[in-house]
N, C-alpha and C positions, 0 to 999 in steps of 0.2 A: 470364458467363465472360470474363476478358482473353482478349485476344487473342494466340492461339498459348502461351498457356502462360506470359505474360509476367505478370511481378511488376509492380505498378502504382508506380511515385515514389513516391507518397503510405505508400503500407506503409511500405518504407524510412526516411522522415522518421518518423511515427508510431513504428513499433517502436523505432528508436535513440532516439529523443526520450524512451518508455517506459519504455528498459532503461535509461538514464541519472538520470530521474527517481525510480524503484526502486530505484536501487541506495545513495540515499538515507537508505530507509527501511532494507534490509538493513542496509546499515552500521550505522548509531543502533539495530536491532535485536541484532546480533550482538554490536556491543559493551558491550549495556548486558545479554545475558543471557552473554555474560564478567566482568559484576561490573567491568568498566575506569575505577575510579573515576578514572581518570587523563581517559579519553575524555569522562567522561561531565560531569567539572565543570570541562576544560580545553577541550575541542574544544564540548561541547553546551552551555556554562555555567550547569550545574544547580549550586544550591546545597545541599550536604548533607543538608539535610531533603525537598529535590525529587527526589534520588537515591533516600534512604531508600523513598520514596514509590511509586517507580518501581520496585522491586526487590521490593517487597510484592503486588503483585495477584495476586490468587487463581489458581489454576490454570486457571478457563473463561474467566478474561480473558489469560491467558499463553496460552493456544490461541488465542484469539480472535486476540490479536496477530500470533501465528506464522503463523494463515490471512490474515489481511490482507498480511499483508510480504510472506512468502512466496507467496502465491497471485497475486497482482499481478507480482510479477516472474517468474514462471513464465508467466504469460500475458502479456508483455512478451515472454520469448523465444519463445514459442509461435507469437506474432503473426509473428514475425522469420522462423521454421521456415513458416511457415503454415498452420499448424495449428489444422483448425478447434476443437481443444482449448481455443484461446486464450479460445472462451466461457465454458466452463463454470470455468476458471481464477480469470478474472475474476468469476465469480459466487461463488465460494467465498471470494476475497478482501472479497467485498461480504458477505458472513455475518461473518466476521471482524474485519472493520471496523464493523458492525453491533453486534458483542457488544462491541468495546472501548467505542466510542460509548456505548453504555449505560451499559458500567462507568465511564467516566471524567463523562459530561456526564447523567446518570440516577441510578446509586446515589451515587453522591461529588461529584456537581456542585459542593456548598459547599466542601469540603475540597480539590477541585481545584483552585477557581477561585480559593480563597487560598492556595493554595500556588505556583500558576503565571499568575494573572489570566486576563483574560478573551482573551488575542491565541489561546492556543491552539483556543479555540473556532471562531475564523475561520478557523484552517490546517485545523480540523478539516473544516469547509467546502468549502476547495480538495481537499483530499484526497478527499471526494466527488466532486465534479464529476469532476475529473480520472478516476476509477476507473470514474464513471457514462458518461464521453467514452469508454471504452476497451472498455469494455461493450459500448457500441453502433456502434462503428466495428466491434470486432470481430467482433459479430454480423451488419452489414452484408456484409463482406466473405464473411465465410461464405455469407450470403446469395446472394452474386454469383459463387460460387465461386472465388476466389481462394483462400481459406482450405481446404486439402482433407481 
């Protein structure tokens, strides 16, 4: 348990560091399920066919995306609230990130990987790590009770 009730430094960096890195992915999420071809081949610099691409996944991969995005930065603010929610958050963001994973680098891997080469494979990577770091900080804290 901190001491006296007190919020640890570390949260604070962690969580903003979170809701900043999230907010990332909402954004490239939100506007690319608003169809903003503007966003999406000016700001993201998709080409037409990587658009078309992106606008076609099945509906358990559009879930899957919306628990990944969505669930990560919910437990981004959670962590921030201190809320030992912020676990289980982050674990539903790990199912979702899970199901796209498959759909992009498992069902479509060829089709992906020539339409966007192989760099996204590696962000896909970081995008782990980072979810997996977040997971188990947050679980920590919980642990420790900071998280209530």
């Amino acid at each position: 348990m901190t001491e006296a009730g007190k919020t640890p430094w570390h949260l604070w960096v962690v969580g903003i560091l979170a809701v900043l890195w999230n907010l990332i992915a909402v954004t490239d999420y939100t506007f690319a399920k608003m169809k903003s071809d503007w966003y999406m081949s000016e700001v993201s610099g998709f080409k037409p066919e990587q658009i078309e691409w992106l606008y076609s996944f099945p509906l358990w991969a559009n879930i899957g995306w919306a628990f990944g995005v969505w669930g990560s930065f919910a437990g981004s603010l959670l962590l921030l609230a201190r809320s030992r929610h912020a676990v289980t958050a982050f674990m539903i963001s790990a199912a979702g990130l899970a199901a796209m994973t498959a759909y992009q680098f498992g069902l479509k891997k060829d089709e992906f990987i020539g339409l966007f080469g192989s760099g996204p494979m590696y962000f896909n990577i970081v995008i782990w790590v980072i979810l997996i770091a977040l997971f188990f900080y947050a679980r920590r804290q919980a642990a420790a009770g900071v998280l209530r």
